[in-house]
MDTraj code that builds the backbone (N, CA, C; nanometers):
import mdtraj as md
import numpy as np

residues = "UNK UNK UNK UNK UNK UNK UNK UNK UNK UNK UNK UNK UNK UNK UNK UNK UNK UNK UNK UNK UNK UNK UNK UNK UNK UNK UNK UNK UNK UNK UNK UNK UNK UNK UNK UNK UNK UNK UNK UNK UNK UNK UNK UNK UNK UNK UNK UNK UNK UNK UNK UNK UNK UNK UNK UNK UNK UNK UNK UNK UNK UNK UNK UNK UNK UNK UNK UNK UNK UNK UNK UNK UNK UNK UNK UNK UNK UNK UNK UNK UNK UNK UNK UNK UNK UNK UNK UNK UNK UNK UNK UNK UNK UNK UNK UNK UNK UNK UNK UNK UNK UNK UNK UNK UNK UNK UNK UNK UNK UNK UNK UNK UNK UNK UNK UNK UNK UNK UNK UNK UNK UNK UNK UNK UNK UNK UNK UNK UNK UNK UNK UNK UNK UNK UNK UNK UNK UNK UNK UNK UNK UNK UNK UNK UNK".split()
xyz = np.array([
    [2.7552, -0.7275, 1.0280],
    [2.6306, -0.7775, 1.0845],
    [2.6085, -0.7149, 1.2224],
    [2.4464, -0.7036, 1.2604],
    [2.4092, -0.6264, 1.3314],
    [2.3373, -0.6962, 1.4512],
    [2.3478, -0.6740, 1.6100],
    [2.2657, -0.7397, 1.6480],
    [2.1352, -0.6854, 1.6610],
    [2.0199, -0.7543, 1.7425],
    [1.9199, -0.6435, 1.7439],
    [1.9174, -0.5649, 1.8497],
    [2.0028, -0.5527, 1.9514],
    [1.9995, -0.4417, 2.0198],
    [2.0981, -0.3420, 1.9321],
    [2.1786, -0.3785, 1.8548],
    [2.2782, -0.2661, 1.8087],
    [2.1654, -0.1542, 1.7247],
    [2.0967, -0.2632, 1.6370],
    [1.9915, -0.1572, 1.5229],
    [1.9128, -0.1360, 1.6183],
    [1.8651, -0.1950, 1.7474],
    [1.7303, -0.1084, 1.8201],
    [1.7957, 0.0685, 1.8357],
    [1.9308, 0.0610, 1.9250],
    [2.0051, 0.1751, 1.9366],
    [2.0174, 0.2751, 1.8232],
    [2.0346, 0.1949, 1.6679],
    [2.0589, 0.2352, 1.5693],
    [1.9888, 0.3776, 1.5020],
    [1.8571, 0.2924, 1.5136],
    [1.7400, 0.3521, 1.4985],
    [1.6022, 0.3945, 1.5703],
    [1.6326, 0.4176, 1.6716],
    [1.5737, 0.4152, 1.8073],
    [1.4447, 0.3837, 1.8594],
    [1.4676, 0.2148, 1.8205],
    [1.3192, 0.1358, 1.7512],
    [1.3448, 0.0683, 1.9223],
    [1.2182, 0.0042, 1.9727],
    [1.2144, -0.1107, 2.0911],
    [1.2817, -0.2132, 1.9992],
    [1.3529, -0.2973, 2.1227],
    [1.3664, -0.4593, 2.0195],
    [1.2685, -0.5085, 2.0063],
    [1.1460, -0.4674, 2.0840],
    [1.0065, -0.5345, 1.9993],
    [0.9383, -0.5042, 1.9004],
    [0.9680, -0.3872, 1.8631],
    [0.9301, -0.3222, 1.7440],
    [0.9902, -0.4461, 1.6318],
    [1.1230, -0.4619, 1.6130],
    [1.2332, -0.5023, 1.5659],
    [1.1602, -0.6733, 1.5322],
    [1.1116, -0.7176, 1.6847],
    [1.0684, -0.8539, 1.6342],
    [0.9782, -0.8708, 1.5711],
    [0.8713, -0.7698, 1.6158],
    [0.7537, -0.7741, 1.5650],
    [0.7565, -0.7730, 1.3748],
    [0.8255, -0.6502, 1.3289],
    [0.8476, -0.6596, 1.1969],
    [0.9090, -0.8110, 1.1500],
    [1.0216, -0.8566, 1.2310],
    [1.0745, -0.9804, 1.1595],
    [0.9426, -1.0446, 1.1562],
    [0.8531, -1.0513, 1.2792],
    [0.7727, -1.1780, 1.2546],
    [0.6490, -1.1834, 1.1418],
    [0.6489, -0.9946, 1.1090],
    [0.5522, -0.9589, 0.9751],
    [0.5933, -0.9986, 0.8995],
    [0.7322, -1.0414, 0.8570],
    [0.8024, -1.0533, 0.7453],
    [0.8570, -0.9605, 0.6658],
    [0.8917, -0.8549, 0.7391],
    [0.9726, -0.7419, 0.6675],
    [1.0925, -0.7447, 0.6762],
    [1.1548, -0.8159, 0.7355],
    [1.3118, -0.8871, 0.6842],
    [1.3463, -1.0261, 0.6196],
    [1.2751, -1.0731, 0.5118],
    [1.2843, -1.2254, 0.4208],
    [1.4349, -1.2676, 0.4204],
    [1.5029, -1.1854, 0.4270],
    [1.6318, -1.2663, 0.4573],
    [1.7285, -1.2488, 0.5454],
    [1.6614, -1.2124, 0.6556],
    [1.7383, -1.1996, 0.7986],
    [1.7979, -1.3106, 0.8277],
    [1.9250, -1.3162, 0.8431],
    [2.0487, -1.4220, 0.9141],
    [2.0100, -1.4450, 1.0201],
    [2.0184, -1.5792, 1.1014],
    [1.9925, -1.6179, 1.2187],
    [2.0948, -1.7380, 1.2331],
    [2.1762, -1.7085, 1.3416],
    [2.3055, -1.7530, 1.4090],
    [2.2897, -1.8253, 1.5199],
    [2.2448, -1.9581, 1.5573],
    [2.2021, -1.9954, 1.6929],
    [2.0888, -1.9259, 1.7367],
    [1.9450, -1.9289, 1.6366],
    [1.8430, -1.8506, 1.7123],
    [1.8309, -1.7016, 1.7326],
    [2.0059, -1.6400, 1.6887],
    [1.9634, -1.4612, 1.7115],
    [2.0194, -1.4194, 1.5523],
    [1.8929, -1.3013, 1.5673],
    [1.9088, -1.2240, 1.4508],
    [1.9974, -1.1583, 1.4299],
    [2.0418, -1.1793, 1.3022],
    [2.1570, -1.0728, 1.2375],
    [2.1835, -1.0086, 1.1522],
    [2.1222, -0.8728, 1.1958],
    [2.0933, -0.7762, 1.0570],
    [2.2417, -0.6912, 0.9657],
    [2.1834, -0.7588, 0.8568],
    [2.2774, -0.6966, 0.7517],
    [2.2275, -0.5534, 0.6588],
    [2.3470, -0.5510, 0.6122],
    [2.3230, -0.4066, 0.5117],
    [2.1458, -0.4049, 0.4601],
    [2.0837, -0.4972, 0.4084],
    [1.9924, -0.5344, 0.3812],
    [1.8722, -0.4579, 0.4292],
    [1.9101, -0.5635, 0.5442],
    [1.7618, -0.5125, 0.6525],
    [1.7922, -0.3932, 0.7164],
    [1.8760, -0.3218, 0.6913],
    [1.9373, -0.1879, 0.7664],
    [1.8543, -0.0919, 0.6796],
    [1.8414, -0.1286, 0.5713],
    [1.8287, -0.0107, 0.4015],
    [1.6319, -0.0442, 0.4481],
    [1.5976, -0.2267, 0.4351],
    [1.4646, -0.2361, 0.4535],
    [1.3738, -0.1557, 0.5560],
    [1.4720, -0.1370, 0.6695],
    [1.4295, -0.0745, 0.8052],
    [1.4320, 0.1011, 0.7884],
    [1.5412, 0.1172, 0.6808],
    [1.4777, 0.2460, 0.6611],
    [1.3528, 0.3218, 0.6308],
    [1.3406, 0.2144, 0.4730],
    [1.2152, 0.2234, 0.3788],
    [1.0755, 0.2312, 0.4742],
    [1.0829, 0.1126, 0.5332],
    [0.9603, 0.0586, 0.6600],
    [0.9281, 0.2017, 0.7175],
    [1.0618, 0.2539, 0.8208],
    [1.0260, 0.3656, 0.9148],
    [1.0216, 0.5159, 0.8132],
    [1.0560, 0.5340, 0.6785],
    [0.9997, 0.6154, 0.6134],
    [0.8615, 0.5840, 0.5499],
    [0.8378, 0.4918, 0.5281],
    [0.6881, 0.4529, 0.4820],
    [0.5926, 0.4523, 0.6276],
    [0.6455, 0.4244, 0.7240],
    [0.5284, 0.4467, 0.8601],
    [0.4944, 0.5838, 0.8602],
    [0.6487, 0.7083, 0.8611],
    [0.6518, 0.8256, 0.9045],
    [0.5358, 0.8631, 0.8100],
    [0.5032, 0.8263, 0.6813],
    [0.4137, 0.8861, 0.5940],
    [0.3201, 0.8468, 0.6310],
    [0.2650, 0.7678, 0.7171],
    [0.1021, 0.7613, 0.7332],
    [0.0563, 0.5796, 0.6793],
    [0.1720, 0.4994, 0.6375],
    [0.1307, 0.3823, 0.5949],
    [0.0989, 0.3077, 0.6942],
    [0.0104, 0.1929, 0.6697],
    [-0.0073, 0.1192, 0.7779],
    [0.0889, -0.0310, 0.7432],
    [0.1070, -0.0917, 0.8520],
    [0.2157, -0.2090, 0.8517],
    [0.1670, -0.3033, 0.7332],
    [0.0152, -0.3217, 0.7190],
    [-0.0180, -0.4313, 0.6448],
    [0.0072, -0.3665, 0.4715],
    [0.0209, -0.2396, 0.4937],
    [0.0962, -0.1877, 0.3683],
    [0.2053, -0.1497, 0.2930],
    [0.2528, -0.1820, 0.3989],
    [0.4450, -0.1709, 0.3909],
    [0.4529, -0.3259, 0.3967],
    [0.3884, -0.4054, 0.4299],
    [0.3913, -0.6115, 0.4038],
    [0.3978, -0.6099, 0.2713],
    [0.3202, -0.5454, 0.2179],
    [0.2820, -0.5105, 0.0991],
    [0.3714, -0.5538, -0.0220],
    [0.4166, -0.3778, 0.0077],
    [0.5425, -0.3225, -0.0375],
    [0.5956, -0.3989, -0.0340],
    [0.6873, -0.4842, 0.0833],
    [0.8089, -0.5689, 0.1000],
    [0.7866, -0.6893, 0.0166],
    [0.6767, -0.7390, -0.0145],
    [0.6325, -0.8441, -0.0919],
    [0.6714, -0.8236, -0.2195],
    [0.6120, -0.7011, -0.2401],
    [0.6196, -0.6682, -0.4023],
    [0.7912, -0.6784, -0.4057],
    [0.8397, -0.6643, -0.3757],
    [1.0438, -0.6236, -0.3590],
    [1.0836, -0.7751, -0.4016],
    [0.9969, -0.8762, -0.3480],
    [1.0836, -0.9742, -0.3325],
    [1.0084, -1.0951, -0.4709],
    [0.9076, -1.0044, -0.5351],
    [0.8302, -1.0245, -0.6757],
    [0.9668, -1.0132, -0.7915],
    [0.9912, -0.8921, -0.7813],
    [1.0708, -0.8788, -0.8301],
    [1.0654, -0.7355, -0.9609],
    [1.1163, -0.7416, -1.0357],
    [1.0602, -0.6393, -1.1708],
    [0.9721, -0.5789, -1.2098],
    [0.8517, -0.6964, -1.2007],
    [0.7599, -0.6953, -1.2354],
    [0.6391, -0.5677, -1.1302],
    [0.7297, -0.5529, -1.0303],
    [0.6052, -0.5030, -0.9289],
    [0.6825, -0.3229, -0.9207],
    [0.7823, -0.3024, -0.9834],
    [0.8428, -0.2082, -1.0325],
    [0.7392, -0.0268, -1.0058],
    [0.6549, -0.0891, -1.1400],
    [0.5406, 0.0488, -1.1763],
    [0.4665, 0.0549, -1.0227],
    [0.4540, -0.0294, -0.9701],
    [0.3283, -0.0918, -0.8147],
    [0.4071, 0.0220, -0.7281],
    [0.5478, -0.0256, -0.7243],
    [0.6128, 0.0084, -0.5918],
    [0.6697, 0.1566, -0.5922],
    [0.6603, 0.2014, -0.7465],
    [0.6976, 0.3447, -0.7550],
    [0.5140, 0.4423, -0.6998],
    [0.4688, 0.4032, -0.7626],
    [0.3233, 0.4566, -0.7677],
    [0.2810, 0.4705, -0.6068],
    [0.3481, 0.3532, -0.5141],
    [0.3010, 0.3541, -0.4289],
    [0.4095, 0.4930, -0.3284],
    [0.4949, 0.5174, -0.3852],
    [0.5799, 0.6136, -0.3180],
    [0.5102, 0.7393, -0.3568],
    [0.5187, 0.7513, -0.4892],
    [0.4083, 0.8703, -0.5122],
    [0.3268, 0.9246, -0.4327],
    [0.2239, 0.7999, -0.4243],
    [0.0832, 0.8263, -0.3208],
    [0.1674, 0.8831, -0.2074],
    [0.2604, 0.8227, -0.1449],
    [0.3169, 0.8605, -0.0191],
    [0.3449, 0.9826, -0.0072],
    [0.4448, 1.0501, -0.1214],
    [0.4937, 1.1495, -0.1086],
    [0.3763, 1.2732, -0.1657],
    [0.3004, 1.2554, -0.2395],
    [0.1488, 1.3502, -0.2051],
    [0.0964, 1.3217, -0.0697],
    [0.1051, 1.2568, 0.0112],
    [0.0502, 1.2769, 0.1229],
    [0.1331, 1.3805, 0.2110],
    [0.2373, 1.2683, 0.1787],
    [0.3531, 1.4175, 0.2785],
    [0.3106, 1.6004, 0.2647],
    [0.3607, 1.5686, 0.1336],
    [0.2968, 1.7075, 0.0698],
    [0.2200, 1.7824, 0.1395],
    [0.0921, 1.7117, 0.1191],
    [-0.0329, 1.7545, 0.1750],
    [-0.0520, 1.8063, 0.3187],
    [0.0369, 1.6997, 0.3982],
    [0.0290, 1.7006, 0.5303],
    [0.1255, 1.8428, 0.5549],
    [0.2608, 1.8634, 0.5069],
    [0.3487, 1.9805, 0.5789],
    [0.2547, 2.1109, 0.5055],
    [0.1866, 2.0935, 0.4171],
    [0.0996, 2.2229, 0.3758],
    [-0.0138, 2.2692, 0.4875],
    [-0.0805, 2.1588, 0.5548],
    [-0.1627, 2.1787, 0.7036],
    [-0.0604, 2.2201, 0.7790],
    [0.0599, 2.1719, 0.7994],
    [0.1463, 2.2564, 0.9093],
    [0.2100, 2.3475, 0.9295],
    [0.2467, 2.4114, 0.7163],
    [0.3118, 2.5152, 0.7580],
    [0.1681, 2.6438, 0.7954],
    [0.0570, 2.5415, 0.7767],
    [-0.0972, 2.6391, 0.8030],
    [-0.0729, 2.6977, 0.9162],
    [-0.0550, 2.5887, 1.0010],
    [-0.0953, 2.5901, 1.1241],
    [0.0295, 2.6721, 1.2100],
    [0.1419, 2.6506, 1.1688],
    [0.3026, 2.7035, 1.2223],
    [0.2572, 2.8435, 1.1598],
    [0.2424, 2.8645, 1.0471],
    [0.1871, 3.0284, 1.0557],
    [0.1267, 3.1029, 1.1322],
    [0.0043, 3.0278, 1.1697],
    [-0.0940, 3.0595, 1.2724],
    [-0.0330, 3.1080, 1.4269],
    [0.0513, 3.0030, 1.4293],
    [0.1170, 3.0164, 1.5625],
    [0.2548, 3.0988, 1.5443],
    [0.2912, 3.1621, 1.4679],
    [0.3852, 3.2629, 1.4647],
    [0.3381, 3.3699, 1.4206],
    [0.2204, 3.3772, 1.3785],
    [0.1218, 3.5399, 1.4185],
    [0.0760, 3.5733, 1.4787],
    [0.0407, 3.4504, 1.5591],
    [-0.0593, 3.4433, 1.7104],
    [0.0676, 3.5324, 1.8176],
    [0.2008, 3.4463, 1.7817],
    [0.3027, 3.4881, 1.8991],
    [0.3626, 3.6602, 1.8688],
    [0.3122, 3.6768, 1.7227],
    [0.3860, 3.8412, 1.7255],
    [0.2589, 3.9181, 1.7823],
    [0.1144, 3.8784, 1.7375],
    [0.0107, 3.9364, 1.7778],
    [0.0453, 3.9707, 1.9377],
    [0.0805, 3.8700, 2.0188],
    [0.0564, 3.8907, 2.1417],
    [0.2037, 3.9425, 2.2086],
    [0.2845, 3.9086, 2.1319],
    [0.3794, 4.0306, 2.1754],
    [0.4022, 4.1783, 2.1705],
    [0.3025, 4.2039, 2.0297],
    [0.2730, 4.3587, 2.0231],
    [0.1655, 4.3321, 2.1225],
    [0.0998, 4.2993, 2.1679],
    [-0.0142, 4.3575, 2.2629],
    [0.0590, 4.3834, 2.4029],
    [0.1505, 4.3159, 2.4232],
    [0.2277, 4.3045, 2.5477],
    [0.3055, 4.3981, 2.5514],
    [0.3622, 4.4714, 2.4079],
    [0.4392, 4.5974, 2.4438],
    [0.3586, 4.7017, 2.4494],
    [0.2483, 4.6890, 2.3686],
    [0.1279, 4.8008, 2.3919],
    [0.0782, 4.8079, 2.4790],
    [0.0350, 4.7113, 2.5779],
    [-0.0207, 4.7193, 2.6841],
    [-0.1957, 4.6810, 2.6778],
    [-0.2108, 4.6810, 2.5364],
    [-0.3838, 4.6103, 2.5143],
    [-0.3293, 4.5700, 2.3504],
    [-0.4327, 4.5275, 2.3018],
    [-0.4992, 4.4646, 2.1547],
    [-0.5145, 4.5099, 2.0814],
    [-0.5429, 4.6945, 2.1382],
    [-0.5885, 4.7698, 2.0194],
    [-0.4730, 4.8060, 1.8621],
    [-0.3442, 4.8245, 1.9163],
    [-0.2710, 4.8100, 1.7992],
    [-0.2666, 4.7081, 1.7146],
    [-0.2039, 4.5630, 1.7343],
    [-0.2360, 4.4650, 1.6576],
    [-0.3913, 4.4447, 1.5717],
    [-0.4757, 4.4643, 1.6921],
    [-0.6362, 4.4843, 1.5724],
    [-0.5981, 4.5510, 1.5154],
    [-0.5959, 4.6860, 1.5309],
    [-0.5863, 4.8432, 1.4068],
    [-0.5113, 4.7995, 1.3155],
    [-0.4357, 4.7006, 1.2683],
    [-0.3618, 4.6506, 1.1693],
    [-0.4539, 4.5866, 1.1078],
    [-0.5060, 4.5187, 1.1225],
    [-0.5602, 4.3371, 1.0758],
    [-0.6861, 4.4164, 0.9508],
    [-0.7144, 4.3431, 0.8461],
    [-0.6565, 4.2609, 0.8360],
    [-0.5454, 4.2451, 0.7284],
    [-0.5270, 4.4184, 0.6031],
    [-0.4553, 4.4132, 0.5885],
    [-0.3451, 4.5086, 0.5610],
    [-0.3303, 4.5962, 0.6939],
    [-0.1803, 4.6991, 0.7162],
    [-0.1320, 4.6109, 0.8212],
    [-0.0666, 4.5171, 0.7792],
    [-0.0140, 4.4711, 0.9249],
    [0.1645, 4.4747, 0.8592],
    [0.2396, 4.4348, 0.8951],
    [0.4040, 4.4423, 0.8694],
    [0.3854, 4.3047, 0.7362],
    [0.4955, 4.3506, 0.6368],
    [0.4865, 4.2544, 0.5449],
    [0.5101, 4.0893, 0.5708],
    [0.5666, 4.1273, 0.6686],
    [0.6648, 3.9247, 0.7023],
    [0.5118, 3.8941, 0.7831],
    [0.4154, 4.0148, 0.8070],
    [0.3280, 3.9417, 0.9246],
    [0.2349, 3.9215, 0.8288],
    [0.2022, 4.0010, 0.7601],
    [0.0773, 3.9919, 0.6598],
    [0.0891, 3.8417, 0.6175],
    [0.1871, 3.7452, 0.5768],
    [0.2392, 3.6607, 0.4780],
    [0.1464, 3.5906, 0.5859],
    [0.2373, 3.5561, 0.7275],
    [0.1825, 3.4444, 0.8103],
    [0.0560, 3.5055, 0.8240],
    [-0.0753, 3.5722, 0.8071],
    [-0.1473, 3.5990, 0.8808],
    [-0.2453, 3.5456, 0.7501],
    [-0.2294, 3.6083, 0.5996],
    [-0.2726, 3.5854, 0.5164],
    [-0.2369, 3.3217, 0.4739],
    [-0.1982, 3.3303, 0.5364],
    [-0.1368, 3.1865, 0.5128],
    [-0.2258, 3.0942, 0.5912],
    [-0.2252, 3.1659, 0.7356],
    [-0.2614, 3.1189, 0.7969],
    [-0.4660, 3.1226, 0.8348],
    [-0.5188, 3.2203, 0.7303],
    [-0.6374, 3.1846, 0.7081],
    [-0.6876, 3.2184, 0.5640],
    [-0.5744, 3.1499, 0.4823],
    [-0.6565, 3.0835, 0.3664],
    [-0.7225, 2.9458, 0.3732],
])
top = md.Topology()
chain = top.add_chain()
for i, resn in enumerate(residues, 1):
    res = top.add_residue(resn, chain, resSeq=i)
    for name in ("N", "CA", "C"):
        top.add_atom(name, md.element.get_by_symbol(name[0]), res)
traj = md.Trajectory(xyz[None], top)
């Protein structure tokens, strides 16, 4: 058993973060010892799920949700897979805008390092848009589809 400063440290949550969820009800069976919380294996695994379901873009009243459906039981099974799905197409979706954008910015940075050994722009243009070096073409072509 855990206190809540141990899991604040744990997981490098505020202890208000920490209360706030208990008081959403995303720990239903948090131990309480004289008034303080005491997180078990449980709420350690729940607190994962929670801060991987935030990292995806969920909102709290949808991870209440979720935690509800858990404590349904079986029955909410098909609900709670479907709802990871959705999640993990979002993810998806989202690192596909970034490896957009991380392309962008690692052609931007060779662009301007050949200009810096050239001394102007005109080489990097005279490439564009497509004799440029193969590893550059990739990010350059990636980065404005």
């Amino acid at each position: 058993m855990y206190t809540i400063g141990q899991v604040s440290e744990m997981f490098d949550l505020p202890i208000s973060t920490l209360r706030y969820y208990d008081k959403e009800g995303l720990f239903p069976t948090i131990e309480r010892k004289n008034g303080i919380r005491k997180f078990g294996e449980t709420e350690l695994e729940a607190l994962r799920v929670i801060e991987c379901l935030k990292a995806s873009g969920l909102e709290i009243k949808d991870i209440k949700l979720f935690m509800q459906w858990c404590t349904e039981g079986p029955e909410t099974y098909a609900q709670r897979k479907e709802l990871f799905e959705r999640r993990r197409e979002a993810v998806q979706e989202e690192m596909a805008r970034l490896q957009k954008t991380l392309a962008m910015l690692e052609f931007k940075c060779w662009y301007y390092d050949t200009a810096i050994a050239e001394g102007s722009e005109d080489a990097p243009q005279s490439m564009m848009p497509d004799k440029l070096p193969p590893n550059i073409q990739k990010l350059y072509d990636l980065a404005h589809s």
